[in-house]
N, C-alpha and C positions, 0 to 999 in steps of 0.2 A: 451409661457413659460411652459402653463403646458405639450405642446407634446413634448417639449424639457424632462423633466423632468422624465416623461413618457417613452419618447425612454431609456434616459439615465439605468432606473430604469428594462426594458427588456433585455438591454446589458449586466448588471452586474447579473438579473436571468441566463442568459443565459452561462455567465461563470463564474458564482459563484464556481461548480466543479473541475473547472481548477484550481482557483486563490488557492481553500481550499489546493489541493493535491500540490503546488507548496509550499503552506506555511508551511506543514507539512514534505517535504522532506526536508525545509529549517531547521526547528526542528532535524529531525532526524539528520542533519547534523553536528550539536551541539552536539548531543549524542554521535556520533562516538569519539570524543575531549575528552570530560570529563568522560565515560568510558575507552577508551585507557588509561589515566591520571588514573582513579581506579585500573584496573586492575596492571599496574604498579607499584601502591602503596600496592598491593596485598592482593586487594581482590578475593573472589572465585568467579568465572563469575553462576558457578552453585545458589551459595548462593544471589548471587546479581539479578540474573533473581527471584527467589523468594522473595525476599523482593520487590524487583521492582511493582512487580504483584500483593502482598498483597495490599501495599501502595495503589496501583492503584482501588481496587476492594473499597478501606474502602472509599477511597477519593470518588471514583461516586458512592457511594453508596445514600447517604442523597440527593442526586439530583437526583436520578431515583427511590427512593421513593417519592418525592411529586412531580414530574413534570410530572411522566408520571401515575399517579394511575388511570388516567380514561382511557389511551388506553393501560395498561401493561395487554394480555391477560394471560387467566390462566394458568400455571407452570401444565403439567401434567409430569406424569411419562416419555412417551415418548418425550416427548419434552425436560426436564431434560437429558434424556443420549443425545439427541442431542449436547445440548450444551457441554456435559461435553469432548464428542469427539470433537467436534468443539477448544475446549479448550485443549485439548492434541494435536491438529493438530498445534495449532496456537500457543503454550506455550510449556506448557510441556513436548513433546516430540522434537517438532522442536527446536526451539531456545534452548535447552540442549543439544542436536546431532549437531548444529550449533556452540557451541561455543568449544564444545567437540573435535569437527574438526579442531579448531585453534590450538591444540598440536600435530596434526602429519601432515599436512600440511603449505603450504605458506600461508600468506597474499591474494599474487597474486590471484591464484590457486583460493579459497575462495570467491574472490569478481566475478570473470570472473564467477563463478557458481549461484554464490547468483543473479545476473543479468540476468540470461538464464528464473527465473521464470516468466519473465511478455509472454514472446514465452511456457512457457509449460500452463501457463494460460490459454492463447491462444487456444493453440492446443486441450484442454480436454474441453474449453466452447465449441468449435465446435462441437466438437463428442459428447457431451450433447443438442447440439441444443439449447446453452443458449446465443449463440453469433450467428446474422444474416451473411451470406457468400453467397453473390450472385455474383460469378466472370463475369459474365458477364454486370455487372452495374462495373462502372468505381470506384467508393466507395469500394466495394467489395476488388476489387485490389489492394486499395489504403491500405485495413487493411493487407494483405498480404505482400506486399510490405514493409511498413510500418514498420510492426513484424521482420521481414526479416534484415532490414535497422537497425534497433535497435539492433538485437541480433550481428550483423554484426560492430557494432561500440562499445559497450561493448567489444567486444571479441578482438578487438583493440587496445582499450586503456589498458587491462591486458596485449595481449600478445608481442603485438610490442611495444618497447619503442623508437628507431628512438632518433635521438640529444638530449644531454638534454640543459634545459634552462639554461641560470647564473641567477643565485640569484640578485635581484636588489639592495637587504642591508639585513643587521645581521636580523636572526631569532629574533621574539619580544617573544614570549613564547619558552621556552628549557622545553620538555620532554623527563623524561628519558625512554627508549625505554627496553621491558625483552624481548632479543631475540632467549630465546631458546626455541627449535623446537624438538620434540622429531619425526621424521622422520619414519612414517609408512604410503606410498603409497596409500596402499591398502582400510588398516582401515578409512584414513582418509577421499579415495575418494566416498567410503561408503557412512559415516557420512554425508557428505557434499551434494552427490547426492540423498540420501534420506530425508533430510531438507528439498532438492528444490523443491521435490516432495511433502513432504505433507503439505509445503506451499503453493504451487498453488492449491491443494484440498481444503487445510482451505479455500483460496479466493473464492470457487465456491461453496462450504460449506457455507460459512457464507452469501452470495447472496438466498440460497434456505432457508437457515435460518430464513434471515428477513420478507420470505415470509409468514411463520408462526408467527414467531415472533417479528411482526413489532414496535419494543420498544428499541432503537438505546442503550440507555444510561442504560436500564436494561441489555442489550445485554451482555453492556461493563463491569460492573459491575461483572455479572456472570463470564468471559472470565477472567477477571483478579482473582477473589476469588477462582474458582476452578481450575485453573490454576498456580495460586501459592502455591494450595495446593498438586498439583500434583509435580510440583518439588519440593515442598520439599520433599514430599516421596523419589523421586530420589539422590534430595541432599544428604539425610541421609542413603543414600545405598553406595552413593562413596564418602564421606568426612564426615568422624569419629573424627574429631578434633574439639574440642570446640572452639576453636582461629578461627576458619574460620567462624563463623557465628558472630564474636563480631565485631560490627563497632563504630567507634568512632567519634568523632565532627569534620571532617575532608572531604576530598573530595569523601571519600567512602558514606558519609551520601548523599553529594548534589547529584553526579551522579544516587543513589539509590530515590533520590525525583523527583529529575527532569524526573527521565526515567520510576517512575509510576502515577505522578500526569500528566505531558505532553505529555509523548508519548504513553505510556502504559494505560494512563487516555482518554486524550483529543485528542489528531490525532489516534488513536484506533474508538471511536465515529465519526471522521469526516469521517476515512476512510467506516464506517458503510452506513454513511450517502450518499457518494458519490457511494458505494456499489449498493445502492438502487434508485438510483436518475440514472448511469449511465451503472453500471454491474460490475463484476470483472475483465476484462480485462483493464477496462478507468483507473483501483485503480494501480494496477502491472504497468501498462508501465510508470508511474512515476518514479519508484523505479531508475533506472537510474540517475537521477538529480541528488540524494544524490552523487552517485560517481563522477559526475565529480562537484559537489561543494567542495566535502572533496580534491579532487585533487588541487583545485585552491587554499582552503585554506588554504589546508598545505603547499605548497608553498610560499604564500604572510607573514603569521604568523610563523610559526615553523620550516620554513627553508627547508620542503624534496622536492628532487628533481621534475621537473617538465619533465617528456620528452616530444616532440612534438607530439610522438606517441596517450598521452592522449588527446594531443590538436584537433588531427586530430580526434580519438575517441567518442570524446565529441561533435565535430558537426556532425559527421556521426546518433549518438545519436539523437539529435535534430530535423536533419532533418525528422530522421525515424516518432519519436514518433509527429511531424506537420502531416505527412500521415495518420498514423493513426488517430490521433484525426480529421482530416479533414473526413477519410472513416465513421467512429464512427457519423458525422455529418449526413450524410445520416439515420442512424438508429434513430436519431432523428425525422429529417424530417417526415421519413415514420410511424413514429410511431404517431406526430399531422396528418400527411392525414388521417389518420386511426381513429383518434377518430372524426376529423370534416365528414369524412362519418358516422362513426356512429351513429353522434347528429341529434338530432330531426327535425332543419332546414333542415338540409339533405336530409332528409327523404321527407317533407313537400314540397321542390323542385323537389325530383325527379317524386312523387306523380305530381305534375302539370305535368312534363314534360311528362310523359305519358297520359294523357288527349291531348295532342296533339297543345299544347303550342310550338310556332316554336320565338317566338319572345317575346321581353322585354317589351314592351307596352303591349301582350297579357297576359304575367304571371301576370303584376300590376293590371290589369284591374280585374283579375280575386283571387284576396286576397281579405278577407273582410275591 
């Protein structure tokens, strides 16, 4: 019973990482809803990303004062600009060039980009030397492959739509939907392709981050405070109106709690956590789920169209990111061989074995 329990208890360490980053795209998935729903009701996405952030820095804050004061190392100067860039990488810059980009392009356009980050992650851990690539181990291939298979089934479900589905009954939620687009190509594909970028930096940024600064939930804290204090400086460069910061008892307030206590709070900290537990690459190629969960949902609840093309997308999706996480497996593996050579039994055998120990009665014989 207790090897039963035991096993049980190494299965769920072992993918504890996966389950977190599946429940946290399940979150985000929820955000996509009830932000669509704010924004509609018209809030500034600029002013909502800084409340958001606030919320989030005050809320983890009294939790990363006393939970972590005996391992929160000390705040220097340089460590301070670190984060602060860490936090314009991951805030205030990106996510305002991100949402900035939803006025002069599609929807479409927008998600097939926002999806290419877990491959640009990819590609800049390698040429950092911060992601293992050994093509000639079958793992190796499988991360390639994998990356590959994933960007190639996002890119799918944007750009091929193929039949669409019939609705099986009436839409249960009606949003109403602002669909104007002020159409600039250029600017937009800018905005859009520079987010992607200096969000895959922030994920290999905040990996080399925790390496100093091993304190998940002060981390998160900081990312959210000076992060919301940086867009606000932005906010108050391009929205001059008072009415645009005033929110009322309504869905402007929930989506602005939800998206700094939960996502901006708590799966911010998980993703920290699996950050350092797994790398920046295991964190990004999640990101995926969320679109083809908002596809499925909005489908079964809110009535939008379903085409097969996402269907076909979303397993191609799937399959990819099985490959990788299976290559990814390997980097575990070699990473316990590596400490059980290190450890002292190790050591203490190999030591016999060169004494000229050929056999297992001779090694027993010869321990005190």
């Amino acid at each position: 019973m207790e090897n039963q329990g035991s096993k049980e208890g190494s299965i769920y360490k072992r993918f504890k990482p996966h389950l977190l980053m599946v429940f946290s795209q399940m979150g985000y998935t929820f955000l996509y809803f009830i932000t669509e729903a704010s924004f509609n009701h018209g809030m500034n996405p600029h002013v909502y990303i800084t409340y958001r952030h606030v919320v989030s820095g005050l809320v983890m804050l009294p939790f990363a004062y006393f939970l972590e004061r005996k391992v929160r190392p000390k705040l220097t100067l340089a460590l301070f600009v670190e984060i602060f860039i860490l936090s314009l990488l991951g805030v205030g810059l990106t996510l305002n060039m991100y949402f900035a980009s939803l006025r002069y392009t599609s929807p479409t356009f927008l998600a097939s980009m926002f999806n290419t980050i877990a491959s640009l992650t990819f590609v800049i851990a390698v040429m950092l030397r911060m992601e293992v690539l050994d093509l000639r181990n079958p793992r190796g291939v499988a991360k390639v492959v994998g990356t590959l298979v994933s960007l190639g089934g996002v890119m799918t479900m944007t750009l091929y739509k193929g039949p669409i589905m019939k609705n099986l009954w009436d839409p249960l939620i009606h949003i109403r939907r602002n669909t104007t687009i002020h159409e600039n190509w250029l600017k937009g594909s800018i905005l859009t392709v520079a987010s992607c970028v200096t969000w895959s930096i922030r994920y290999i940024m905040q990996a080399l981050t925790l390496k100093r600064y091993p304190a998940q939930l002060s981390l998160t804290t900081w990312m959210g405070l000076i992060g919301g204090a940086q867009s606000a400086v932005f906010t108050v460069c391009v929205e001059h109106t008072r009415e645009a910061w005033t929110i009322g008892f309504n869905i402007d307030l929930w989506s602005t709690l939800y998206g700094g206590v939960v996502c901006s709070g708590l799966f911010i900290f998980l993703q920290l956590w699996c950050t350092e537990e797994k790398g920046p690459v295991f964190v990004t190629m999640f990101n995926p789920l969320s679109t083809i969960l908002v596809a499925v949902l909005a489908y079964f609840i809110i009535g939008e169209k379903l085409y097969t093309g996402s269907i076909i997308g979303g397993v191609i999706v799937i399959v990819g990111l099985y490959l990788l996480l299976w290559g990814k497996e390997g980097d575990q593996e070699a990473q316990v061989k590596s400490q059980d050579d290190s450890s002292p039994a190790h050591d203490v055998l190999k030591g016999h074995n060169s004494q000229g120990f050929t056999s297992a009665e001779e090694l027993l014989k010869a321990e005190p």
